[in-house]
VOTORPA-852327 format. One record per residue (C-alpha): residue number from 1; residue in three letters; x, y negated, z. Coordinates in Angstrom, 1 decimal. Layout:
<r num="NUM" residuo="ala" x="X" y="Y" z="Z"/>
...
//
This chain:
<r num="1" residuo="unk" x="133.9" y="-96.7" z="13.5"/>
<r num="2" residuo="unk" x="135.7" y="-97.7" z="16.6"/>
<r num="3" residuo="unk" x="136.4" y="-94.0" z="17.2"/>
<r num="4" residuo="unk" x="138.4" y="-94.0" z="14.2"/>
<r num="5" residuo="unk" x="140.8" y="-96.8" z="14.9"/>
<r num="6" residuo="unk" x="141.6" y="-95.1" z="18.2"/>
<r num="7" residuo="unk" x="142.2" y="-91.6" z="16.1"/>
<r num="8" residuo="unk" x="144.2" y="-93.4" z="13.8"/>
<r num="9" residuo="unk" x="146.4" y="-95.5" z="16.0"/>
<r num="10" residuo="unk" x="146.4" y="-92.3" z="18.3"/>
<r num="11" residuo="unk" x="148.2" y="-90.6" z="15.2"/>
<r num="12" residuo="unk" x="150.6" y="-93.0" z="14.6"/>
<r num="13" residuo="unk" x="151.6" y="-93.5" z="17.9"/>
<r num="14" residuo="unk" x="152.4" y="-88.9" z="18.0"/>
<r num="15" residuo="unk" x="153.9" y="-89.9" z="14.5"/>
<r num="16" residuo="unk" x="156.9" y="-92.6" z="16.1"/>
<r num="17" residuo="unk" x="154.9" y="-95.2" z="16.7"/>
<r num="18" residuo="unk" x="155.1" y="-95.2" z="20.6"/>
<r num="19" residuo="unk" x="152.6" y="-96.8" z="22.5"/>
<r num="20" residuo="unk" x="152.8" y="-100.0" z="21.5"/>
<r num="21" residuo="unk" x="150.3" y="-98.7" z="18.3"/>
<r num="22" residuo="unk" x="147.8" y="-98.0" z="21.0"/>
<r num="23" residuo="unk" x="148.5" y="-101.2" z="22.2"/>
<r num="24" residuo="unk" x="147.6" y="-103.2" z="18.9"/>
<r num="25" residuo="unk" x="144.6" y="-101.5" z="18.3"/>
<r num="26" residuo="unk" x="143.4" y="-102.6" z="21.9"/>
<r num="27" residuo="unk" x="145.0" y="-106.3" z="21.1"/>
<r num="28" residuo="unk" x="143.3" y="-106.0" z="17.9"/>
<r num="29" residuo="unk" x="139.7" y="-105.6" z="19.3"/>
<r num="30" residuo="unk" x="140.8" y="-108.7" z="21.6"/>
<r num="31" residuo="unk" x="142.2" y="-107.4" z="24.8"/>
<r num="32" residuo="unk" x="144.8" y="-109.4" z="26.2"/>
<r num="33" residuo="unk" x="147.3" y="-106.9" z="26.8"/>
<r num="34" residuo="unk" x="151.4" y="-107.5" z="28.5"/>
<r num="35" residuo="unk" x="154.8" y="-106.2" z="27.1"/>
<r num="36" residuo="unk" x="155.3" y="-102.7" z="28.5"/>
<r num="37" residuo="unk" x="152.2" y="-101.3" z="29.3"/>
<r num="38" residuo="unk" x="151.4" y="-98.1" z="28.4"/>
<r num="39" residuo="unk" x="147.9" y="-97.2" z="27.2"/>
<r num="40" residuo="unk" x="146.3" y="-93.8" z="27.5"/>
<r num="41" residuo="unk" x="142.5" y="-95.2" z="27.2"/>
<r num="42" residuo="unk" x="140.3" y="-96.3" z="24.6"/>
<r num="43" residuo="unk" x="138.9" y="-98.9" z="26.4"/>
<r num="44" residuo="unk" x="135.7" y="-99.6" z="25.2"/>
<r num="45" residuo="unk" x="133.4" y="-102.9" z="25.6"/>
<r num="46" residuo="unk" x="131.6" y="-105.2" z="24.2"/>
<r num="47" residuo="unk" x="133.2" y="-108.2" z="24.9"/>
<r num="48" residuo="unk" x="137.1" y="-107.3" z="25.1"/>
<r num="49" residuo="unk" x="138.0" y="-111.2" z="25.8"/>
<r num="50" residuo="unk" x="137.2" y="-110.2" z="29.2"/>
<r num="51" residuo="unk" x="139.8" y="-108.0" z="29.7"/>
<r num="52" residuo="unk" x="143.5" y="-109.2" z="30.5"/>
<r num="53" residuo="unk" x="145.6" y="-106.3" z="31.6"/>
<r num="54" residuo="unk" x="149.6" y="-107.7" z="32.6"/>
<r num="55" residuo="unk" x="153.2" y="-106.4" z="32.0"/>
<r num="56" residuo="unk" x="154.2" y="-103.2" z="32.6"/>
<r num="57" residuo="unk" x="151.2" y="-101.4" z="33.3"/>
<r num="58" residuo="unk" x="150.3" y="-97.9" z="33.1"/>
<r num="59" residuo="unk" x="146.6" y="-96.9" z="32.2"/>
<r num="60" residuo="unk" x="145.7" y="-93.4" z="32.4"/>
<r num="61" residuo="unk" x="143.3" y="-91.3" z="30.2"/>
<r num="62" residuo="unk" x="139.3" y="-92.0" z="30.7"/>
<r num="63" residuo="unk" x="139.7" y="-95.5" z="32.3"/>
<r num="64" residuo="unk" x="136.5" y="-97.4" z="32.1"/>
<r num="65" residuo="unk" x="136.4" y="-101.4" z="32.2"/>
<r num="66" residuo="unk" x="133.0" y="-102.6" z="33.2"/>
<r num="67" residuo="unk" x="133.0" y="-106.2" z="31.4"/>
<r num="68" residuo="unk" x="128.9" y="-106.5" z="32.1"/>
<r num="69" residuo="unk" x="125.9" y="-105.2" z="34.3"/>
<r num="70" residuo="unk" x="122.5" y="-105.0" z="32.5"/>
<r num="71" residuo="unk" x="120.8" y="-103.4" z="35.9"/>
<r num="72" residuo="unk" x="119.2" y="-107.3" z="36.6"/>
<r num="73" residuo="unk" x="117.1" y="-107.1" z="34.1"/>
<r num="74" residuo="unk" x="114.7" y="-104.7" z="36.1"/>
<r num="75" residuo="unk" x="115.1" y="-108.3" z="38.1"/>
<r num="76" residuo="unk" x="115.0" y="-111.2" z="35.7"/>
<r num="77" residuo="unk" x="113.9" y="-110.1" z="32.5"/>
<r num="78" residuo="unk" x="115.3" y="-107.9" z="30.1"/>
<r num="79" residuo="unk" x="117.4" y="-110.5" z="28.0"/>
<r num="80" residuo="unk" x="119.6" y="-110.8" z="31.2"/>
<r num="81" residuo="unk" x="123.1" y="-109.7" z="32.6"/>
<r num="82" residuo="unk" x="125.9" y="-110.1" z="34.8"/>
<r num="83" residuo="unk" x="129.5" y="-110.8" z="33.1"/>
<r num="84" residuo="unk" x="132.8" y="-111.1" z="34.4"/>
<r num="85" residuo="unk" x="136.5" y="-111.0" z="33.7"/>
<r num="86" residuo="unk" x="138.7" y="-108.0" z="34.8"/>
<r num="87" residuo="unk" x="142.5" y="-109.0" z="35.4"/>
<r num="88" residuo="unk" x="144.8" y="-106.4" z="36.2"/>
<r num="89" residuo="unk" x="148.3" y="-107.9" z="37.5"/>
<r num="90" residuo="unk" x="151.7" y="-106.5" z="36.8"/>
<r num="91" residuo="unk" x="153.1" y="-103.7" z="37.4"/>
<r num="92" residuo="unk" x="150.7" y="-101.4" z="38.1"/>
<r num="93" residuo="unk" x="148.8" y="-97.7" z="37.7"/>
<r num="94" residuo="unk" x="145.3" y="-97.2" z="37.2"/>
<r num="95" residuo="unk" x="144.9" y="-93.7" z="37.2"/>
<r num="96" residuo="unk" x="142.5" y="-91.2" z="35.4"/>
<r num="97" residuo="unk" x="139.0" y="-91.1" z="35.6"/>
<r num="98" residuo="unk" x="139.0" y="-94.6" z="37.3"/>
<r num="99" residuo="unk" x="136.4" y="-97.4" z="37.0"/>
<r num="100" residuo="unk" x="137.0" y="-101.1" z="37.1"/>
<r num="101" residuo="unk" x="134.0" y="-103.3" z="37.3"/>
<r num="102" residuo="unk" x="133.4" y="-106.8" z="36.3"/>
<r num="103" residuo="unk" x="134.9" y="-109.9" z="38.1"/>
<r num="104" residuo="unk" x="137.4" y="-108.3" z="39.5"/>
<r num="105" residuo="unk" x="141.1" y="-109.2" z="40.0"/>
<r num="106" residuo="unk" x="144.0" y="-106.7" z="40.8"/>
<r num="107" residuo="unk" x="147.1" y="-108.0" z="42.2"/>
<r num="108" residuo="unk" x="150.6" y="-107.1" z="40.8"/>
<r num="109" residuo="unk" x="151.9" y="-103.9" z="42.4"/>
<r num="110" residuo="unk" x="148.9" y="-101.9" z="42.8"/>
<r num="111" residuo="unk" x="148.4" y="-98.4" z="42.2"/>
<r num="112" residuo="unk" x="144.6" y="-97.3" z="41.8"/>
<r num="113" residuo="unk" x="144.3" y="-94.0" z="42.8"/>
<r num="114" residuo="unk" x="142.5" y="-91.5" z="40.1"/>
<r num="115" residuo="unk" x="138.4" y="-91.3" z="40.2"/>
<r num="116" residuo="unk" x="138.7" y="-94.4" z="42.1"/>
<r num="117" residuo="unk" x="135.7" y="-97.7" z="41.8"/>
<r num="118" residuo="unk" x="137.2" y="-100.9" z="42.0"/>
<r num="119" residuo="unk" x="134.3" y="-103.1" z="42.8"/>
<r num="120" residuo="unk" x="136.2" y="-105.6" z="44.8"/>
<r num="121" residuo="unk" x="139.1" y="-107.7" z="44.1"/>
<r num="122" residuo="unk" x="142.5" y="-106.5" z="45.5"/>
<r num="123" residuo="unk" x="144.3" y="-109.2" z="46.4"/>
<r num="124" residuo="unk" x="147.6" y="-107.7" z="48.3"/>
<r num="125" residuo="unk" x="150.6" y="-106.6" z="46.5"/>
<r num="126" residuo="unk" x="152.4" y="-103.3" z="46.6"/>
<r num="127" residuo="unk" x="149.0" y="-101.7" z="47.9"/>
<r num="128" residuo="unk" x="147.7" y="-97.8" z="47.0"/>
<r num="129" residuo="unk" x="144.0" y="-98.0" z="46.9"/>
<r num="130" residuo="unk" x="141.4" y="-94.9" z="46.3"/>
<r num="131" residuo="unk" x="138.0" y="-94.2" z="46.9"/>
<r num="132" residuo="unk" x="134.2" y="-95.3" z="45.8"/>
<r num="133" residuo="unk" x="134.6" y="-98.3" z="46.7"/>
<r num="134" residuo="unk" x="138.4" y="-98.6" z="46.5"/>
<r num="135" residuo="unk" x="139.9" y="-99.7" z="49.8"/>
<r num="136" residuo="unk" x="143.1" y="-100.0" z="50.5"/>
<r num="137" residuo="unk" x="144.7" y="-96.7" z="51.9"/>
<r num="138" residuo="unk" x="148.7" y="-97.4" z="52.4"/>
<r num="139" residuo="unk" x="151.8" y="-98.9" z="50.9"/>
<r num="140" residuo="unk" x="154.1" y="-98.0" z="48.5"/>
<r num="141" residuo="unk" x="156.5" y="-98.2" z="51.1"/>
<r num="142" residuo="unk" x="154.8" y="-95.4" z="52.8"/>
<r num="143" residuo="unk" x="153.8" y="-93.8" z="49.3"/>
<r num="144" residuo="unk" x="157.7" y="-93.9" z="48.7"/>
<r num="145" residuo="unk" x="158.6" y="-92.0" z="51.4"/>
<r num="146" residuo="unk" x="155.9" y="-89.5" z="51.5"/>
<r num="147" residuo="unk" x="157.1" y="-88.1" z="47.6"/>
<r num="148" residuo="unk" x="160.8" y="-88.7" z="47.1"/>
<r num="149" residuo="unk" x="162.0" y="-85.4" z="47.9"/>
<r num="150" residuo="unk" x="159.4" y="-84.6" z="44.8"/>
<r num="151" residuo="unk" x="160.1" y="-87.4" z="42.4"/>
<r num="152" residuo="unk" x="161.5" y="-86.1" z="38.7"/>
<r num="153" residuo="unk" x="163.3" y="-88.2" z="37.0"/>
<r num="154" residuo="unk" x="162.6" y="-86.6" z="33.0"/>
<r num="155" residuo="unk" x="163.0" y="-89.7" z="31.2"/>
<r num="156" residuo="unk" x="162.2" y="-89.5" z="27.5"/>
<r num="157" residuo="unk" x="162.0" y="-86.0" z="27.1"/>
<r num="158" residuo="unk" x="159.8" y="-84.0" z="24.8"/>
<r num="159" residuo="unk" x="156.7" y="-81.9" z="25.6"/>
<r num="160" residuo="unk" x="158.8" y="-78.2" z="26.0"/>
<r num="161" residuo="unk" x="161.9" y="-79.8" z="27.7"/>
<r num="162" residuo="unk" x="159.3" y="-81.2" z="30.4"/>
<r num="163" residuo="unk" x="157.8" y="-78.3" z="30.8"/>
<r num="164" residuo="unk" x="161.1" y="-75.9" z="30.9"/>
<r num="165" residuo="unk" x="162.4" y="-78.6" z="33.4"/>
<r num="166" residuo="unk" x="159.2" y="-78.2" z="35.5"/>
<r num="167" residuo="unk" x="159.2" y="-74.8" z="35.9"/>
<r num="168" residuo="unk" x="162.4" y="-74.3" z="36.5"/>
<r num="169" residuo="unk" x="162.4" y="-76.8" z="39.4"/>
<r num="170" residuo="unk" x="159.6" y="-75.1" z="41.2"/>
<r num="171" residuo="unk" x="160.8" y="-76.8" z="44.7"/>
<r num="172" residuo="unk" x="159.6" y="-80.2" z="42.9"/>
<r num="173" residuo="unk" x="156.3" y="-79.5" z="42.8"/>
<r num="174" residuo="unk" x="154.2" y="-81.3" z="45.1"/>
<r num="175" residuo="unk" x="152.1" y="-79.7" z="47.4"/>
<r num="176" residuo="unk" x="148.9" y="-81.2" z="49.2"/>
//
């Protein structure tokens, strides 16, 4: 049943909707979620309350939010967990394929790299962080200036005009 609301609010959001339709559905389910941020994830868990995500962030596609860890039951007993709230601050970019675990905080101006675990608060501003575990790997600062000269600004354009501009600007693709 879940699946469905995402589908639907998926739909409207293709049919004018934006992303704020994404947004409601996740607000909906009890997410506290800021003005601005852009959703690309179902995020899935069983106790959304835990979740606060700030103003202007962007979440990319197949982000997971770890609210809970069942493992201590092997421990304690079976009828036991570990819970904790996930804050994400403003500003930022969690990208695809990352994993954000319970209890953890991330400061304003953070950009998790894709395929990254946060395990760990991130308490500095204006940070990069990537890995398993995420650490800290530079600056935006540094990020900045490392990817200017391949920056495109496309605004709001559609699917085909991105794609015309992009291959017709071949010198703006980044390579690593």
């Amino acid at each position: 049943m879940e699946e469905i609301g995402w589908i639907i609010a998926k739909v409207r959001c293709r049919l004018g909707g934006g992303k704020n339709e994404l947004n409601k559905y996740l607000r909906k389910k009890g997410i506290k979620i800021g003005v601005g941020t852009k959703t690309a994830s179902n995020i899935k868990t069983a106790e959304p309350y835990l979740i606060e995500i700030g103003d202007n962030v962007t979440i990319s596609h197949s982000v997971d939010f770890i609210t809970h860890d069942n493992s201590v039951c092997k421990i304690f007993g079976v009828y036991n967990d570990i819970y904790g709230k996930i804050t994400v601050g403003n500003n930022c970019f969690i990208g695809a394929h990352a994993v954000i675990m319970y209890g953890v905080t991330i400061a304003d101006n953070v950009i998790v790299a894709s395929g990254s675990v946060v395990s760990k608060s991130i308490k500095e501003s204006n940070v990069i962080v990537a890995g398993c575990p995420a650490k800290i790997i530079g600056t935006w600062d540094k990020f900045e200036n490392k990817v200017k000269g391949n920056v495109m600004k496309l605004g709001d354009k559609v699917y085909e005009e991105k794609k015309s501009y992009i291959l017709s600007h071949p010198e703006k693709l980044i390579e690593r």
